[in-house]
Each structure stands twice: as C-alpha cells, then as structure tokens.
C-alpha positions as CSV (number, residue, x, y, z in Angstrom):
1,X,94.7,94.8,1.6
2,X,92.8,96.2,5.0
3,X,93.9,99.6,6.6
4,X,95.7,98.5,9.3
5,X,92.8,99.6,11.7
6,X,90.9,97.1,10.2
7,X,93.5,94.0,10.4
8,X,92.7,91.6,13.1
9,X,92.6,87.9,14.0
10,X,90.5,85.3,11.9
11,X,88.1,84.7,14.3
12,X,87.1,88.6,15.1
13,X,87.3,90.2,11.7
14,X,85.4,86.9,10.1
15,X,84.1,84.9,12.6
16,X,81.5,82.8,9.6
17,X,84.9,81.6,8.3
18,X,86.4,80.5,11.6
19,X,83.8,78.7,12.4
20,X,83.0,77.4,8.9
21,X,86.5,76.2,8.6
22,X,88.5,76.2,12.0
23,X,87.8,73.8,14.7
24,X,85.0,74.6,17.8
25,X,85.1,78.0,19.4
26,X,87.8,78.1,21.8
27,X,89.4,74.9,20.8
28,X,93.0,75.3,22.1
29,X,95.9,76.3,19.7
30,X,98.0,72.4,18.5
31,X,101.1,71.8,18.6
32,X,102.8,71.9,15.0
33,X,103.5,68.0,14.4
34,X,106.7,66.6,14.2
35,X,106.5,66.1,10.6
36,X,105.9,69.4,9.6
37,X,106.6,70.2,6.1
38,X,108.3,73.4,5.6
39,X,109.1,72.3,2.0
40,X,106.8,75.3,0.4
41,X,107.4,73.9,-3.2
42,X,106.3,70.7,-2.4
43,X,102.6,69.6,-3.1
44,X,100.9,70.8,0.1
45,X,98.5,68.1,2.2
46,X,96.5,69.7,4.4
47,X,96.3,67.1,7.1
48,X,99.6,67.7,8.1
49,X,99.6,71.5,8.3
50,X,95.9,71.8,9.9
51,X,94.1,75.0,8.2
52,X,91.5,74.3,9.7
53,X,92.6,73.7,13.7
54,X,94.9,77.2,12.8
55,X,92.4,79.4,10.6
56,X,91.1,81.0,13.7
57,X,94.6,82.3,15.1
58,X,95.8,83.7,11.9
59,X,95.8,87.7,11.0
60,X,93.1,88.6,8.6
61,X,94.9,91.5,6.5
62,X,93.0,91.4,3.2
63,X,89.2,91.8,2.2
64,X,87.4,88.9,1.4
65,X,87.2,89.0,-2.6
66,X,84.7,85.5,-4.3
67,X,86.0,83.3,-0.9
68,X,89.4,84.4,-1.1
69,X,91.6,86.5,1.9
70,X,95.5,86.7,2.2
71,X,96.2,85.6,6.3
72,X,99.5,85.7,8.4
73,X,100.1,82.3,10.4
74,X,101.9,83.6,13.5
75,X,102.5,80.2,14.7
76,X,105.3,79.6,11.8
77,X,107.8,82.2,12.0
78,X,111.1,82.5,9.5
79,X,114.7,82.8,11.1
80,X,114.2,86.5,9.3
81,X,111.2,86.4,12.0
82,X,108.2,86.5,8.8
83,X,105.1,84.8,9.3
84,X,104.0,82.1,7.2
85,X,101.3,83.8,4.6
86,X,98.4,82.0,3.6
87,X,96.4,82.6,0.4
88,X,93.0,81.0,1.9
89,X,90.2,80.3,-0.5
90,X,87.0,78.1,0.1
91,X,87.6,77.1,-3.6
92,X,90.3,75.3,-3.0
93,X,90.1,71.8,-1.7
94,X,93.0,72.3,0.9
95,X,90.9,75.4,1.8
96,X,94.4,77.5,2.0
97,X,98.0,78.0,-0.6
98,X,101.2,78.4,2.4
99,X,103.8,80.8,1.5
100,X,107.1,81.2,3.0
101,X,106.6,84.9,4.1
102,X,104.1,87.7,2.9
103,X,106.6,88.7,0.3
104,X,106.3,85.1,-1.5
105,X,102.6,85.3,-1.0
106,X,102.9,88.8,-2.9
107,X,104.9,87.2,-5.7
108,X,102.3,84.8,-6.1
109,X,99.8,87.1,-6.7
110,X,101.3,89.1,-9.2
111,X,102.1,86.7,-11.0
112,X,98.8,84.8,-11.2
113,X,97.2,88.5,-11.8
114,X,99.8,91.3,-13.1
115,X,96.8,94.0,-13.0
C-alpha cells in the first residue's frame, strides 16, 4: 500500500496507465449504464462496467507490483458509503477484478497470497 501522501488519482500518480488504458485525456466522466451489474460474484464483462472510460478517476493507493495496483472507484459507492475496489492488472484480459469494498478486495488478496 502507498503512504497516504502518496495516494492520488489514476491519472496523476500513473499517468502511462491512464492513458494506456483509460479513454483520451480529459474525456468526460460516463454515466454508469442502466444495466449495471452490481452482482460481484458473477463473471465480470468489462463492456458493461467500462475500466477503461473510469481508470483515470479512480484512487491509486497501492504501488505498482509486475502490472498490478489495488484502485478505489469513487463513482460506485456502498449504502455503508465504501467504494468499489479494483484489483487492476494489465494481465488480465478485463484489465481490472471489481470488489464490493476495499475490505473484499483485501480478502481476496489474502487469500490468493497468505504471505
């Protein structure tokens, strides 16, 4: 994880991977679409949850390990008023894992990687 002086949106702290992956500088924030899928267990399509138009808005809050960096989406917010966490890696075709909240994201990783 960053030190929280550190932490900062996508597209200051890692501008290469906002542009890489995220549409043209100063492309405006979309609109979530109607069919948004908030069903986190489900298989995730990224065409309908747009990494790539929201990459740039998200909070950077890990270091970049192999392509890999844990972001906050503060467009998706819980009724408990948690951001949706992303597990982004360039690896992955859909470019980014959604979790629920930072704490899911957290459970993830420990259980992928106990150490």
């Amino acid at each position: 994880m960053l030190p929280i002086s550190e932490v900062g949106w996508t597209r200051d702290v890692d501008p290469h991977l906002a542009r890489t992956w995220g549409p043209p500088p100063g492309s405006p924030v979309p609109e979530l679409p109607d069919d948004y899928v908030f069903d986190y267990d489900a298989p995730q399509d990224q065409d309908r949850f747009g990494v790539g138009d929201l990459l740039p808005h998200t909070l950077y809050v890990s270091e970049k390990v192999e392509g890999s960096v844990y972001l906050l989406n503060p467009y998706i917010v819980t009724s408990g008023g948690e951001w949706e966490a992303w597990h982004f890696d360039s690896s992955y075709a859909l470019g980014a894992t959604r979790f629920r909240s930072f704490w899911h994201l957290m459970e993830d990783a420990f259980r992928r990687d106990p150490y």
